[in-house]
C-alpha positions in Angstrom: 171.0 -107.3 83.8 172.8 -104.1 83.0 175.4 -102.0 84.4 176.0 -97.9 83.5 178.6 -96.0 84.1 178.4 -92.6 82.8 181.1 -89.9 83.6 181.1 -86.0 83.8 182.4 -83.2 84.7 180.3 -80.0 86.1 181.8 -76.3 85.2 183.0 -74.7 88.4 180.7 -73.3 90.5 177.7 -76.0 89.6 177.1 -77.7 92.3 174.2 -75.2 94.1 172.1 -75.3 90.9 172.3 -78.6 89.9 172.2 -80.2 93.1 168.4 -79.8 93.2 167.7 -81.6 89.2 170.3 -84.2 90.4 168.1 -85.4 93.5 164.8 -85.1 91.3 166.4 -87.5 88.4 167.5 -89.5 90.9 164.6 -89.8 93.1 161.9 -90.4 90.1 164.5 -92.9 88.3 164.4 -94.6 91.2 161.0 -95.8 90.9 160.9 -96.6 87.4 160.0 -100.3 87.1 163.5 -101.8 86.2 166.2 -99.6 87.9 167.8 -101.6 90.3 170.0 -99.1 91.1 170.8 -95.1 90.5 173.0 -93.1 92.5 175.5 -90.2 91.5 178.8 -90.2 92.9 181.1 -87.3 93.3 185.1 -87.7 92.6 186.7 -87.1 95.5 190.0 -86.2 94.0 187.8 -84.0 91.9 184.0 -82.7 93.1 183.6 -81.4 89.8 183.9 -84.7 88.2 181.1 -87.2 89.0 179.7 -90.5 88.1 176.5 -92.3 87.9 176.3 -95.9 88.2 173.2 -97.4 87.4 171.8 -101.3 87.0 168.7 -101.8 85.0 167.0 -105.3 85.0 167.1 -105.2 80.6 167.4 -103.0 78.0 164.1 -102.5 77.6 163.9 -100.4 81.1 167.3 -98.3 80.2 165.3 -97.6 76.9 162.0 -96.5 78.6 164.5 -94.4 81.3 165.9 -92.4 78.6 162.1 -91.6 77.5 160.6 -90.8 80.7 159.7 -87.5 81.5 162.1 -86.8 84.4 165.1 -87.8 82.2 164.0 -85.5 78.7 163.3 -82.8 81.0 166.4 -82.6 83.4 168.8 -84.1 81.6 169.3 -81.0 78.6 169.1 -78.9 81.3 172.2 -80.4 83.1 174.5 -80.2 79.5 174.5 -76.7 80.1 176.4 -77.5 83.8 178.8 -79.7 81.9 182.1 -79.8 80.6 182.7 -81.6 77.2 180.9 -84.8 76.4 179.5 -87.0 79.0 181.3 -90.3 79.4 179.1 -93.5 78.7 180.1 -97.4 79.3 177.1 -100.2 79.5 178.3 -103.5 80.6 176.2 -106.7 80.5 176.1 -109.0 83.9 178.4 -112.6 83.3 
């Protein structure tokens, strides 16, 4: 099992254009065979910064999210929402 945790944070002003390629990505990752989980989660110190926490059942299905469809599509087109680099960790299960 594997945990992400990936961090970013959205220009001002973001949130009504990139709300509706947030739900898609989440909605079709959602049914990829391995995700476990996939939600986004919005700083609430901060609604500009946000954070997705995902759990994939191996490596294999993390590697076959980053190459569906859904994610080559939406993802580049959320960089240009985003400020600086996105922030990745990957932890394994004990």
């Amino acid at each position: 099992m594997l945990k992400v945790i990936a961090k970013s944070e959205l220009k001002p002003g973001s949130w009504d254009t990139v709300t509706p390629m947030y739900r898609e990505l989440i909605e079709k990752t959602r049914q990829e065979d391995g995700c476990i989980e996939y939600g986004l989660y919005i700083d609430l110190a901060d609604e500009n910064k946000c954070t997705f926490i995902e759990e994939w059942a191996s490596e294999e299905a993390l590697a076959a999210h980053v190459k569906s469809e859904h994610f080559t599509r939406i993802f580049p087109q959320l960089r240009e929402y985003t400020v600086g680099q996105m922030e990745v960790s990957r932890y394994r299960a004990l």
